[in-house]
KEKE-3310 file (N, C-alpha, C; in steps of 0.2 Angstrom, whole numbers, plus 5000, padded with zeros to 4 digits):
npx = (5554:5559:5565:5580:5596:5614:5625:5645:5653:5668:5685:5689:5679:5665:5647:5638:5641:5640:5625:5623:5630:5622:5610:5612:5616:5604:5595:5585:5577:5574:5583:5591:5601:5603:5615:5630:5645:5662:5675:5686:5682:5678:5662:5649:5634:5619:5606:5593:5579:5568:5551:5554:5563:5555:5558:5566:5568:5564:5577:5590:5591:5599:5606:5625:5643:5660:5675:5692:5709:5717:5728:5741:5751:5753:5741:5729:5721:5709:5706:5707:5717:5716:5720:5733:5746:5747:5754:5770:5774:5785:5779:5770:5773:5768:5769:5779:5788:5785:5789:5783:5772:5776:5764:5756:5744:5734:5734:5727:5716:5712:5710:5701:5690:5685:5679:5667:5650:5638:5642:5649:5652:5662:5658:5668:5675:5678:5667:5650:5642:5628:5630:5623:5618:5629:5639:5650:5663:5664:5667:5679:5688:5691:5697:5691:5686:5672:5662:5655:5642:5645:5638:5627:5630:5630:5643:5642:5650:5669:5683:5700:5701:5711:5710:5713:5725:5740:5753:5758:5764:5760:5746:5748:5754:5771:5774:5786:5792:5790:5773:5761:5749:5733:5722:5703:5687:5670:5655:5641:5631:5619:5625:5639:5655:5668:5679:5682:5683:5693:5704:5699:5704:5718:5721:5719:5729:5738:5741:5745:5734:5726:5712:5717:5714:5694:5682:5663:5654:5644:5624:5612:5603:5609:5620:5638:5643:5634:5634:5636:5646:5647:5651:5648:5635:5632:5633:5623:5612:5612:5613:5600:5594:5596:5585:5590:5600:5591:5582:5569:5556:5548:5558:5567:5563:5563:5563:5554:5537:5525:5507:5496:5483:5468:5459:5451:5454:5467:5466:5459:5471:5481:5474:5476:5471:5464:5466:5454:5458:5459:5463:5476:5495:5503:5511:5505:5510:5519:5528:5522:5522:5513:5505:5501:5491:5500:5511:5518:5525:5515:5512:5519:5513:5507:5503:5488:5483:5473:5463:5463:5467:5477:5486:5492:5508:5517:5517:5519:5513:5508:5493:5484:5488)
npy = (5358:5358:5359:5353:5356:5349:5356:5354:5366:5374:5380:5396:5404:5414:5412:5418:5417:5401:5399:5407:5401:5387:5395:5396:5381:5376:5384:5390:5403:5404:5402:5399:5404:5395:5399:5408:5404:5406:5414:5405:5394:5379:5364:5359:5367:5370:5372:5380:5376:5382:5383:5380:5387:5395:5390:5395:5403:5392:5383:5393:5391:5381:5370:5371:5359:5358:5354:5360:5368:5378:5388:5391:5403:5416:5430:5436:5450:5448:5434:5424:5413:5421:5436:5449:5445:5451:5451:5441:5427:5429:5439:5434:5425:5418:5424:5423:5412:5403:5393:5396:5382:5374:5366:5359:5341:5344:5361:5361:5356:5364:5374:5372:5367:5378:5385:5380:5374:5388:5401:5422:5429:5441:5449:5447:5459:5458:5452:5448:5454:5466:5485:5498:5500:5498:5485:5475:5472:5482:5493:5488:5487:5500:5504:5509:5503:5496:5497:5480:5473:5458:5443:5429:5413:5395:5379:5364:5354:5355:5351:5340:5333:5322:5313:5300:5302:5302:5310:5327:5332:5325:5328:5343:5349:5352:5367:5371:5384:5392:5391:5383:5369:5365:5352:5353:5347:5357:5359:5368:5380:5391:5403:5405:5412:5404:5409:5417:5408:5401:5412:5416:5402:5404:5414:5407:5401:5410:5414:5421:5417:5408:5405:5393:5383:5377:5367:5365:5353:5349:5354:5353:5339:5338:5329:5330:5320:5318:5329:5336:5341:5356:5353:5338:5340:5347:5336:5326:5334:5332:5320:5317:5314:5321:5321:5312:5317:5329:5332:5331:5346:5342:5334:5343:5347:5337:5338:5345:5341:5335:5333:5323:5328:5326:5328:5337:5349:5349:5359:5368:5374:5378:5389:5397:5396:5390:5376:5364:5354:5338:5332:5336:5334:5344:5359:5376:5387:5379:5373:5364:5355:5353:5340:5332:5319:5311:5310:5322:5339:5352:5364:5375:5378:5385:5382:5383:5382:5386:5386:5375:5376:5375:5387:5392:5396:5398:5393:5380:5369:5376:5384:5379:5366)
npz = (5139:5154:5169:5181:5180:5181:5181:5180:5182:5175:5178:5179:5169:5172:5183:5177:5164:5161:5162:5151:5138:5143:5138:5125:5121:5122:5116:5125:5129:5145:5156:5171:5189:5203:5213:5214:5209:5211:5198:5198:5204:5203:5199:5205:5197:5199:5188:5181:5169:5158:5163:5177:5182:5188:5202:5208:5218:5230:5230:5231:5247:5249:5257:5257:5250:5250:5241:5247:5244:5257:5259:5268:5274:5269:5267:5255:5244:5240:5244:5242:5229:5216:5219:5222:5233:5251:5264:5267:5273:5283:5287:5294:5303:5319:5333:5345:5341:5335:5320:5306:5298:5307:5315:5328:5328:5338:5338:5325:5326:5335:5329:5319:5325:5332:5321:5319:5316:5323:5317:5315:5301:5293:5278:5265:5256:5243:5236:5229:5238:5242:5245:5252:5238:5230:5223:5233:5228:5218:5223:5231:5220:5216:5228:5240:5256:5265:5280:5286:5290:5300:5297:5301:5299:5296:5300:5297:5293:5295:5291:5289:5272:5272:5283:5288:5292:5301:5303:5306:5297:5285:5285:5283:5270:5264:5252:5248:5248:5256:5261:5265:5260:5264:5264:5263:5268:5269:5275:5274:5278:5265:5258:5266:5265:5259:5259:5268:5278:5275:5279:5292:5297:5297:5303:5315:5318:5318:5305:5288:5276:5263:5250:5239:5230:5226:5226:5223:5229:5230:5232:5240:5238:5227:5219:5214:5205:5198:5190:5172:5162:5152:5138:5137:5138:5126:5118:5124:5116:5105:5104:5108:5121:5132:5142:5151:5159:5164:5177:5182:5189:5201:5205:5209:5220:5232:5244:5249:5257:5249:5241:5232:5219:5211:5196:5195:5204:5203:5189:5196:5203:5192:5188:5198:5211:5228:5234:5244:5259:5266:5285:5282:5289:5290:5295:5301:5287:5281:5265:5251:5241:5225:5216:5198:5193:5188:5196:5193:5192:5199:5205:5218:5236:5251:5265:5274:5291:5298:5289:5283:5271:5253:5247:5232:5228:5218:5202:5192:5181:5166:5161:5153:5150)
capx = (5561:5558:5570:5585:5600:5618:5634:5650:5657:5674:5687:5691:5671:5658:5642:5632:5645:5639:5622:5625:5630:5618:5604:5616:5615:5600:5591:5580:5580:5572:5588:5595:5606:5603:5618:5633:5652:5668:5676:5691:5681:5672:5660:5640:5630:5611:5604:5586:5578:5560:5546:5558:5568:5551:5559:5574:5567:5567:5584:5594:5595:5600:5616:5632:5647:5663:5681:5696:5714:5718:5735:5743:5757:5751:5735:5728:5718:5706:5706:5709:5721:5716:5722:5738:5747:5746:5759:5772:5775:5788:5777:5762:5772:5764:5773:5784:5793:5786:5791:5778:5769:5777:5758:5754:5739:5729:5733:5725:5711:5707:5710:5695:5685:5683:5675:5660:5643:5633:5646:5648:5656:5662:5657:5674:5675:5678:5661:5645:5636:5629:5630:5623:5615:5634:5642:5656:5670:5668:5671:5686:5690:5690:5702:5687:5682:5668:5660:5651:5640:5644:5631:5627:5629:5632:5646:5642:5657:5677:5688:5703:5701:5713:5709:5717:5736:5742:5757:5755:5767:5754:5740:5749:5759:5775:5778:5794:5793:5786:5768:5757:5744:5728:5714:5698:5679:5666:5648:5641:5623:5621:5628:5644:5658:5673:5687:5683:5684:5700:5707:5699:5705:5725:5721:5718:5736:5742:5746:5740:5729:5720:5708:5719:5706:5687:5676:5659:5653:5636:5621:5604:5604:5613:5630:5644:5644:5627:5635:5639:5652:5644:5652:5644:5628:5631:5635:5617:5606:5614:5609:5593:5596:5593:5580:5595:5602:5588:5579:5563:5555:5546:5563:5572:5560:5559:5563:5547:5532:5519:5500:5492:5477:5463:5459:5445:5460:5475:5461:5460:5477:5481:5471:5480:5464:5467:5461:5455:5463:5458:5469:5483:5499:5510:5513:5504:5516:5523:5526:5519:5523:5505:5508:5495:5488:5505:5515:5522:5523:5508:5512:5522:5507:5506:5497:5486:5481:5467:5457:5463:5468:5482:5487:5498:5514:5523:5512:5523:5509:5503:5486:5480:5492)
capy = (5357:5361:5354:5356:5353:5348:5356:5352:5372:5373:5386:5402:5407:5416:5408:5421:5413:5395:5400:5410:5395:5384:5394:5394:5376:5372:5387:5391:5409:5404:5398:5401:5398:5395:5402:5406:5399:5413:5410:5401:5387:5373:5359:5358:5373:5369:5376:5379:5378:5382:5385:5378:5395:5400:5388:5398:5404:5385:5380:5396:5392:5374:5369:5368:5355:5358:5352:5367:5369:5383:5388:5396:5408:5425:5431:5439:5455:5443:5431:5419:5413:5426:5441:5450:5444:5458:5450:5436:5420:5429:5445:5433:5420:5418:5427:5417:5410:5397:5393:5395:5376:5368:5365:5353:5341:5348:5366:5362:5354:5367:5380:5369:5368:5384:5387:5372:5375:5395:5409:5427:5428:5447:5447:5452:5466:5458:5450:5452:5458:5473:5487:5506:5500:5495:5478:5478:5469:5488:5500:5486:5487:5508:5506:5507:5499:5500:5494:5478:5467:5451:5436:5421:5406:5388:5375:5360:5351:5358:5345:5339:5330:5316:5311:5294:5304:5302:5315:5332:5332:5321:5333:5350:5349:5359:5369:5373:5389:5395:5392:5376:5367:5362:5350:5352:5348:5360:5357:5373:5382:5396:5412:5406:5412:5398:5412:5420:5403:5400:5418:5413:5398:5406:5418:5404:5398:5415:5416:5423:5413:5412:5400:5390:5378:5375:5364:5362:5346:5345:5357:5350:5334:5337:5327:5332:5313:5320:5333:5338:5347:5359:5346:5334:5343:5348:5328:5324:5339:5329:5313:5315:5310:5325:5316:5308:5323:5334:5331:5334:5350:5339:5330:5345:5348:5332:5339:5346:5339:5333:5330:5324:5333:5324:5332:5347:5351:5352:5364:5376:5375:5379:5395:5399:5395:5387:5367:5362:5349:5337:5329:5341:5335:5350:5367:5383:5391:5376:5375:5359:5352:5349:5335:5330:5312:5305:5313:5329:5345:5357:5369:5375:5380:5388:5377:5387:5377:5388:5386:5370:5378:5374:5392:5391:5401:5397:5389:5378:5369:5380:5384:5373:5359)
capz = (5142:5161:5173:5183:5175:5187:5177:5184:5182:5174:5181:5172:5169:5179:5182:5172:5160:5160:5160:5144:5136:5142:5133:5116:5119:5123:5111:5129:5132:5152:5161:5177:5193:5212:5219:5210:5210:5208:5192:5198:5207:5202:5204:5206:5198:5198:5184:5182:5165:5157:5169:5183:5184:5195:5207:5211:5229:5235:5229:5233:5249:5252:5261:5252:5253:5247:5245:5246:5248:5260:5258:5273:5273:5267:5263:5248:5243:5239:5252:5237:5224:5212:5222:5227:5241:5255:5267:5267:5278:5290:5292:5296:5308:5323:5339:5351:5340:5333:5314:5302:5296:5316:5319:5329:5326:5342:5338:5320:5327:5340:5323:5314:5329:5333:5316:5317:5321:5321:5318:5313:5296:5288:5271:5261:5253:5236:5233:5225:5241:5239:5252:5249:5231:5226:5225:5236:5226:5213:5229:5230:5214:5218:5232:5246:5261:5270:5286:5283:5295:5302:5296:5305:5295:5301:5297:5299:5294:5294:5292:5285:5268:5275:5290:5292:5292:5308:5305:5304:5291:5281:5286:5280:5262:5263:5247:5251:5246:5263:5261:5266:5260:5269:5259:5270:5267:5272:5273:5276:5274:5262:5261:5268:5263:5260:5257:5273:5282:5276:5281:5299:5300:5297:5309:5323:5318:5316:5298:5284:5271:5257:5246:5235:5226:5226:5222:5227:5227:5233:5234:5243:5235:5219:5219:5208:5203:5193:5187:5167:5157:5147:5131:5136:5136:5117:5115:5124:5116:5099:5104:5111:5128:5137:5149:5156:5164:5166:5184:5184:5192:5207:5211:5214:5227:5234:5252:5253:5257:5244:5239:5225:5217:5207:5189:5197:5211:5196:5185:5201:5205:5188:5189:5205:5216:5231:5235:5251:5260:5274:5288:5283:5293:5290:5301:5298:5283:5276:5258:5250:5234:5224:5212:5197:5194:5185:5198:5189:5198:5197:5209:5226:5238:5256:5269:5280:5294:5301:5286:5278:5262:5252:5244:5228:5226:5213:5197:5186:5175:5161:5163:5147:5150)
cpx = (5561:5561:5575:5591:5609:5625:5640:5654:5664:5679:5689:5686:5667:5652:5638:5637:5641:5632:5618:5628:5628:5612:5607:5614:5608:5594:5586:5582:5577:5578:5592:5599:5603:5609:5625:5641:5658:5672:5681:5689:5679:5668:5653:5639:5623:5609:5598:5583:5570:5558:5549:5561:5563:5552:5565:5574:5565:5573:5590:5596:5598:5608:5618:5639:5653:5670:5686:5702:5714:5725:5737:5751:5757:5743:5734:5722:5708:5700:5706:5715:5722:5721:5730:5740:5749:5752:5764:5774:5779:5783:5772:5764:5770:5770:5773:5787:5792:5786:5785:5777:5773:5771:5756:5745:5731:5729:5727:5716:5706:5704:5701:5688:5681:5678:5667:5656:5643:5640:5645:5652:5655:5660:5664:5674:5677:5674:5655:5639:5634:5629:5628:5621:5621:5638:5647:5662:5670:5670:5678:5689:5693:5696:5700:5685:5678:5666:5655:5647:5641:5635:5632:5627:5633:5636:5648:5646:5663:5681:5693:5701:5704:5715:5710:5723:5734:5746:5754:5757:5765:5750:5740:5755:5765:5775:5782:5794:5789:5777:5765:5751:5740:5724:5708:5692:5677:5659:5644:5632:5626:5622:5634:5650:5665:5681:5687:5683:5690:5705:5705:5704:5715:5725:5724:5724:5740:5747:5740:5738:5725:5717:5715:5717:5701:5684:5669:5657:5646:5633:5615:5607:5607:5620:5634:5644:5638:5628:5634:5641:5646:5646:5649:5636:5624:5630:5626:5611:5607:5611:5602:5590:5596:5589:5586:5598:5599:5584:5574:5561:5551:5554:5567:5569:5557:5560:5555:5539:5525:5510:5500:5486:5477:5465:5458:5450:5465:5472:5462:5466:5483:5482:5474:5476:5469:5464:5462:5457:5460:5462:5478:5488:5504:5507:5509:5509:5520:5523:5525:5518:5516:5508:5500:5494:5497:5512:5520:5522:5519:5510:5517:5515:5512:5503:5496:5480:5473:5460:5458:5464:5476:5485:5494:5502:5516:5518:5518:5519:5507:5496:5482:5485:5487)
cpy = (5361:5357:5356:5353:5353:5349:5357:5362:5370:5379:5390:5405:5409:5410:5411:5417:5406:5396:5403:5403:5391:5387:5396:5391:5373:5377:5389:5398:5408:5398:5401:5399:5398:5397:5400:5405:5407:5410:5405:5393:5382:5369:5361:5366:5371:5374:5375:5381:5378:5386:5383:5383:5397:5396:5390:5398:5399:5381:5386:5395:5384:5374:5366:5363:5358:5354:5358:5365:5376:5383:5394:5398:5414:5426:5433:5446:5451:5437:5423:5419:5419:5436:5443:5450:5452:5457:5444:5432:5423:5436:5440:5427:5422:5420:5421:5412:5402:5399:5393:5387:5373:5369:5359:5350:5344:5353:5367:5360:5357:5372:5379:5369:5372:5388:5384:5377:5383:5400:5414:5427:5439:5446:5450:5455:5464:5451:5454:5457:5465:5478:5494:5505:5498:5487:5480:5475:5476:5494:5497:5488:5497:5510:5507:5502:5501:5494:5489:5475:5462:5448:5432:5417:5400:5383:5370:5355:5356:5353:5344:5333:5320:5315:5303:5295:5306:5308:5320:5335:5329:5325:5340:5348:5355:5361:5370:5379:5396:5397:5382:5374:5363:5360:5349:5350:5352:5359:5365:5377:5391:5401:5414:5408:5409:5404:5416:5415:5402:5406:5417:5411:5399:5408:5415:5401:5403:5417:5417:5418:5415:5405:5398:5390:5379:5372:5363:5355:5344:5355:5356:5345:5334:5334:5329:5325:5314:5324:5331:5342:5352:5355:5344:5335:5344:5341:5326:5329:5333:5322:5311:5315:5317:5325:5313:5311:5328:5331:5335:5338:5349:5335:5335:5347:5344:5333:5341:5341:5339:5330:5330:5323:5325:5330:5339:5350:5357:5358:5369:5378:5379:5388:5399:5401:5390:5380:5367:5356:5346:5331:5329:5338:5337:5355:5372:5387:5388:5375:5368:5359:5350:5345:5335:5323:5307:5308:5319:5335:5349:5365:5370:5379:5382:5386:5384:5384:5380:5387:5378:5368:5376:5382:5392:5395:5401:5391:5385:5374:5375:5379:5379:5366:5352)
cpz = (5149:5166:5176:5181:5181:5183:5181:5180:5179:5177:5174:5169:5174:5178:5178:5166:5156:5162:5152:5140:5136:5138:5126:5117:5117:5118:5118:5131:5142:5155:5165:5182:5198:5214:5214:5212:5207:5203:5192:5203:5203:5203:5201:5206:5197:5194:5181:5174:5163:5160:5177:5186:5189:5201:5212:5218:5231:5235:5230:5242:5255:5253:5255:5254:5249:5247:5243:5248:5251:5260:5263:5271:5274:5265:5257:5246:5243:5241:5246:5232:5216:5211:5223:5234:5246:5260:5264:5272:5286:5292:5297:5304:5314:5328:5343:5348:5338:5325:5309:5296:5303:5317:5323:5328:5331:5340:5330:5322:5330:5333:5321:5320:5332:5329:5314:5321:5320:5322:5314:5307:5294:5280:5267:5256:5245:5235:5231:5231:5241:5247:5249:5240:5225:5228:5229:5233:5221:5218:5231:5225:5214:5224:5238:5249:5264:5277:5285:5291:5297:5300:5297:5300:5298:5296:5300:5300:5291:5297:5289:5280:5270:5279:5293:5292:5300:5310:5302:5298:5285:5280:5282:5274:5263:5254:5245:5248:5251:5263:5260:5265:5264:5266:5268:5265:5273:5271:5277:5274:5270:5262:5263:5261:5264:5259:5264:5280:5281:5281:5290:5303:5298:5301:5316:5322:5316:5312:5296:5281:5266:5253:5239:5229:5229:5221:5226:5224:5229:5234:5234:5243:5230:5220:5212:5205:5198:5188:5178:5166:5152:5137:5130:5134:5129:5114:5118:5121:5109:5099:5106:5117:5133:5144:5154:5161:5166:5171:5183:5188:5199:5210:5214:5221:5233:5240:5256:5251:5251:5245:5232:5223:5212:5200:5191:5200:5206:5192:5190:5204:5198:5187:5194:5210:5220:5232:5243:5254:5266:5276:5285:5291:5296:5295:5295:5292:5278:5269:5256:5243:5231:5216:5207:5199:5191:5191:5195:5194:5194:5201:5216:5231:5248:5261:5274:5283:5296:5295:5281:5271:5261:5245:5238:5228:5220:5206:5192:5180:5170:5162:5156:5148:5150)
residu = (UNK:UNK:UNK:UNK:UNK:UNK:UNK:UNK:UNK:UNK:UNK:UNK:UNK:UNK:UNK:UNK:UNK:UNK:UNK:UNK:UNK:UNK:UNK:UNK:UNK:UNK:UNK:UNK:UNK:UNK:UNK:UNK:UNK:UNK:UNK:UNK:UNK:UNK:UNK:UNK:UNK:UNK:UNK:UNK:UNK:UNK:UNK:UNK:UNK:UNK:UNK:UNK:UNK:UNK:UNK:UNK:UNK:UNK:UNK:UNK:UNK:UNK:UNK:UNK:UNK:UNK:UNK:UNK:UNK:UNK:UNK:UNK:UNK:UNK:UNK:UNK:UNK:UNK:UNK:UNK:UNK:UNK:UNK:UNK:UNK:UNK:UNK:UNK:UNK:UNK:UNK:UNK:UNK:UNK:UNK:UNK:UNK:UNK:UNK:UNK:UNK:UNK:UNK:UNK:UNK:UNK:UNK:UNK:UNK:UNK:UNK:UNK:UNK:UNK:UNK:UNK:UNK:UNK:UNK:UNK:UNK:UNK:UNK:UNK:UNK:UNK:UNK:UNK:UNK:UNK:UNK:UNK:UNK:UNK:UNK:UNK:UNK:UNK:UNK:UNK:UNK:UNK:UNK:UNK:UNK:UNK:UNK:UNK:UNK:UNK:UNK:UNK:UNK:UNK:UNK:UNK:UNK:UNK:UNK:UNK:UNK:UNK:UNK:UNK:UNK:UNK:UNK:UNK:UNK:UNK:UNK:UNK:UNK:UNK:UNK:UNK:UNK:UNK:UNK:UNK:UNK:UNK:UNK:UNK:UNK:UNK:UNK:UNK:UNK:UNK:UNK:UNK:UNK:UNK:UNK:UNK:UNK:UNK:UNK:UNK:UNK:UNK:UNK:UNK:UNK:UNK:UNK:UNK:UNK:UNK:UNK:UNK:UNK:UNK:UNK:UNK:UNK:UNK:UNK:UNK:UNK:UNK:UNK:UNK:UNK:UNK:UNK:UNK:UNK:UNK:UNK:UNK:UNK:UNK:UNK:UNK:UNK:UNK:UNK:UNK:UNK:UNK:UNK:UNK:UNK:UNK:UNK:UNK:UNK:UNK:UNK:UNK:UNK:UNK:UNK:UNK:UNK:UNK:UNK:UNK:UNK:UNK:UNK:UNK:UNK:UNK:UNK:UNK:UNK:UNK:UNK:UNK:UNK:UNK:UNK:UNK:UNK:UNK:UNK:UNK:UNK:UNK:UNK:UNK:UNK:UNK:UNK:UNK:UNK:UNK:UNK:UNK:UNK:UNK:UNK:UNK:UNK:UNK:UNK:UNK:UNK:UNK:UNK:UNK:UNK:UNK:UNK:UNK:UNK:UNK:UNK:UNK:UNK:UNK:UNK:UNK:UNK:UNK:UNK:UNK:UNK)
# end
């Protein structure tokens, strides 16, 4: 049972959560996650099972997609729906006297614009990063802040969700209760964080904000169209059918580049020897997928151009297989 498995998360669980429960279901005490979800989100958690787990450092850090409401108005401790609100609507409206939700569609569009492509993001002070040996969401929790660093992360798409409304008033949802919804997709690389884009993207319309909703809905190649419910899971361990949702340990790595070994090769790859290689047409460093004779995956390897070697990193055969 080695493979990657695509569970559609449900809100209201952490991710150690729903990997705790997948090794209930599935009786595998080797199961783990690429990259995890806050408990009030949803969507695509790539979950890594068997001998697969030792593929976690190629899938941690593949670009993310999501879809999210941001709700402007006021922020939150947070920077999400979770948290208590820190301001409201009229501290946050924007000076000169415009009305809080009168935005026009350029103003929204420079807002979004301003956030595309390589920027500096603070990390929020109630996440898992760590800083000084401690998380910083428990020195939140404690009533501390501390100084954190900006990190560059790139966002490739910030968009509104529906993008054939013409009015703005199409574009932004009143709540009538002095707070306005925004559906956007983000396509983003990893690390970002989607509660401190919202909070940004308030700023650049001089209101407070905060995360709504989340869903992700794609991570690499995994669509959420792939996904399973943790249910349904229990309904394919039951029926047999397992094969049907578990992706094989060579397809989650289908981005990178492949060879396939003879018998002798698979044998010293196994051993965690290296195979030599000729008319190699990777880069010095790159990582290269070693396949056996039925196409399975054998190995992750290290090409080193100067010598023509393919150095294995990561062994996922068993040495007797």
């Amino acid at each position: 049972m080695d493979g990657v498995l695509i569970i559609d998360k449900p809100a209201g669980i952490t991710s150690h959560d729903v990997v705790a429960q997948v090794r209930h279901i599935l009786q595998e005490r080797r199961v783990g996650h690429t990259g995890t979800l806050d408990p009030f989100a949803t969507g695509v958690l790539a979950i890594l099972v068997g001998r697969a787990t030792r593929l976690a450092q190629f899938l941690s850090g593949l670009e993310k997609e999501y879809e999210a409401v941001i709700r402007l108005g006021y922020a939150t401790e947070t920077g999400d729906i979770t948290g208590k609100p820190v301001r409201n609507s009229a501290q946050d409206a924007k000076p000169g006297g415009q009305p809080t939700g009168a935005w026009t569609r350029e103003q929204i569009e420079a807002a979004l614009a301003n956030l595309r492509g390589e920027i500096e993001q603070v990390p929020p002070m109630y996440s898992a990063k760590k800083q000084g040996g401690r998380k910083l969401y428990e020195l939140a929790r404690r009533g501390e802040e501390v100084e954190r660093k900006a990190v560059r992360v790139c966002i490739n798409k910030f968009e509104p969700i529906k993008l054939a409304s013409k009015a703005t008033a199409e574009l932004v949802k009143d709540n009538r209760d002095g707070t306005f919804d925004f559906e956007v997709r983000v396509e983003c690389s990893a690390g970002t964080y989607i509660r401190t884009l919202a909070e940004d993207f308030g700023k650049r319309l001089g209101v407070g904000a905060h995360l709504a909703e989340l869903r992700r809905t794609r991570v690499g190649d995994f669509q959420v169209q792939r996904a399973t419910t943790l249910e349904q899971l229990k309904v394919h361990l039951a029926e047999e059918s397992l094969g049907r949702i578990l992706s094989p340990p060579d397809e989650a790595l289908a981005r990178l580049p492949c060879v396939d070994l003879n018998g002798d090769d698979v044998r010293r790859v196994r051993n965690g020897l290296s195979v030599k290689v000729s008319q190699a047409v990777w880069n010095d460093g790159e990582q290269v997928r070693m396949r056996d004779e039925k196409g399975n995956l054998v190995a992750v390897a290290d090409f080193n151009a100067a010598e023509s070697l393919l150095h294995p990193r990561v062994v996922i055969a068993p040495e007797n297989s």
